[in-house]
N, C-alpha and C positions, 0 to 999 in steps of 0.2 A: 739815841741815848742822851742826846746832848740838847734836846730843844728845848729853846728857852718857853716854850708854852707850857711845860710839864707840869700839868696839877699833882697837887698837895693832898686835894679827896679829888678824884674823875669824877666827872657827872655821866649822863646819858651819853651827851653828845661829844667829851670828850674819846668813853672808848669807841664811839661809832668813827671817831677818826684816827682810833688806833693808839691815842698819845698814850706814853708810861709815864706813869705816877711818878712825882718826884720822892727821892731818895737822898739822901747826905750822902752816902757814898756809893759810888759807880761799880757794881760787882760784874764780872765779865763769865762768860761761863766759860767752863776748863775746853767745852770743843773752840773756843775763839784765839785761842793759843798757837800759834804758830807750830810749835814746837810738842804737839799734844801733849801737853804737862812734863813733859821728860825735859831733864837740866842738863844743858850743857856747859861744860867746864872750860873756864880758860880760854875764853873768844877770843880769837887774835883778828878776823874780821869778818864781813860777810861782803857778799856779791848777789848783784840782782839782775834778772834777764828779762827780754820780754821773750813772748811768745808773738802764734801768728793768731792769737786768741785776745778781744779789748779784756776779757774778765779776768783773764790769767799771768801771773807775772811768776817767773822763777826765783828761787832764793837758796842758798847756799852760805850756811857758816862752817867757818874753819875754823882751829887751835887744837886742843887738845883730841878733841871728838870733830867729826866729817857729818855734818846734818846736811840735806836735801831734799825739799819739798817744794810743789807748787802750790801756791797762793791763789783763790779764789776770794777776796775780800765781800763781792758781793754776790758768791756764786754763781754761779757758770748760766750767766743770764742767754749769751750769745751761744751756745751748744744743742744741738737736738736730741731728745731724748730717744734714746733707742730704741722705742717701740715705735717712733714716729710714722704717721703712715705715710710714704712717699707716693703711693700711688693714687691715695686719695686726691693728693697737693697738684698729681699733673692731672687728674682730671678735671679739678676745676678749675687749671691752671687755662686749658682747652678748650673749656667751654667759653672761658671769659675771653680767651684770644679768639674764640669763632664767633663769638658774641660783638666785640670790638670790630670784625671787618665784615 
């Protein structure tokens, strides 16, 4: 969002490298919200935690209302997905280790 190469009109080769177009003002989409768009009242503080995860960080506000969610800022790059094939992964894991000696 914030790169200073942001064209004004994108050419070709800007969207082949993905840039967004510059805008005067930075609109954030309502899923980038910590708090998925819900208000909470009367913050007296929050708390952050880590996890055993680099993508994941915990967070907790307090005051009025008790919110608690984890943070994924740039989504759960470090996690596997659950259809992942594990058995695909030691077979060529095998090959390459019998391949090696």
């Amino acid at each position: 969002l914030l790169d200073p190469r942001r064209p004004t009109i994108p050419t070709a080769e800007d969207r082949q490298e993905q840039l967004i177009p510059y805008t005067p003002q930075l609109t954030l989409s309502p899923l980038a919200y910590v708090t998925y768009n819900k208000t909470l009242q009367d913050i007296r503080g929050m708390v952050t935690g880590v996890t055993g995860l680099e993508s994941t960080s915990l967070l907790f506000v307090y005051g009025t209302d008790l919110f608690f969610t984890r943070v994924t800022p740039a989504k759960t790059f470090d996690m596997l997905n659950e259809d992942f094939d594990y058995y695909l992964m030691e077979r060529v894991l095998e090959v390459v280790g019998s391949c090696h000696f």
